[in-house]
C-alpha positions as CSV (number, residue, x, y, z in Angstrom):
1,X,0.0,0.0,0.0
2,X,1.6,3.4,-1.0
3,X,0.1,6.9,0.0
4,X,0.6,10.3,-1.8
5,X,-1.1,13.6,-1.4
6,X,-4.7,13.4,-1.8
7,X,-6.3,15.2,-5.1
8,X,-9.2,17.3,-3.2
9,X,-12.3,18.6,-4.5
10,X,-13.1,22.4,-3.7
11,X,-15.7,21.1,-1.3
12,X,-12.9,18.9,0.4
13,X,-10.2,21.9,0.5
14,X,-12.8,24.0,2.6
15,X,-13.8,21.6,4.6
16,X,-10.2,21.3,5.6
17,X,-9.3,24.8,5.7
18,X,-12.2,24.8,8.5
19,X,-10.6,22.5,10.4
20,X,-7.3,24.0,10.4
21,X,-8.7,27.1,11.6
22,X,-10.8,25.2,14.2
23,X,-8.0,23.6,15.3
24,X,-4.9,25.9,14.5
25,X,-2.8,23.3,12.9
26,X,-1.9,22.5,9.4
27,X,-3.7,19.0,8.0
28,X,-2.1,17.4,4.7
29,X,-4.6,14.6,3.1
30,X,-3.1,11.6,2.1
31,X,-5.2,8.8,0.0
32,X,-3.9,5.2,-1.0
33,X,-3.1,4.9,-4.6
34,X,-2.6,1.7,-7.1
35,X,0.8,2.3,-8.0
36,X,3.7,-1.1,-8.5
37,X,7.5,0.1,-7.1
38,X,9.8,0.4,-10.6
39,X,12.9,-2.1,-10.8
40,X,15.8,-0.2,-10.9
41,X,19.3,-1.7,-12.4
42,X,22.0,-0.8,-10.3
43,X,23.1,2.4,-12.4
44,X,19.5,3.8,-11.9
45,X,19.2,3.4,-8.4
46,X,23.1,5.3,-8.2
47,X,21.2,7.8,-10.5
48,X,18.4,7.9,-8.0
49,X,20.1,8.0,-4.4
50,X,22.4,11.0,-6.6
51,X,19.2,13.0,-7.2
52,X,18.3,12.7,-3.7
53,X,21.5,14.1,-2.2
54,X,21.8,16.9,-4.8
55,X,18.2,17.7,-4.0
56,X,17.3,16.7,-0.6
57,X,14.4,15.1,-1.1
58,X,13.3,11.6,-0.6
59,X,12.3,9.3,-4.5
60,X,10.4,6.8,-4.8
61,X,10.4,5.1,-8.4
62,X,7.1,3.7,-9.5
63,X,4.9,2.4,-12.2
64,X,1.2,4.1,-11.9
65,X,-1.7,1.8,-13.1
């Protein structure tokens, strides 16, 4: 099971802006997505863990359904 940001409707986004205020937090949405984890030869994963130092940011490599 993998989970991303959730794609909100405008109903959804005020809902939660509501909340936040409510509450006086920040909420992120996250939804469960179909998605298979790419096979990376060993050159692409050095590719990969690369990008990740140059940008600081976590990867993930996938194949979306």
């Amino acid at each position: 099971m993998t989970w991303a940001f959730s794609s909100l409707t405008a109903k959804q986004m005020k809902a939660i802006k509501e909340l936040e205020d409510k509450m006086g937090v920040t909420l992120l949405a996250f939804s469960n997505i179909n998605i298979k984890y790419a096979n990376l030869s060993e050159e692409e994963m050095k590719l990969l863990l690369e990008a990740e130092k140059d940008l600081g940011v976590s990867l993930v490599a996938v194949h979306v359904e």
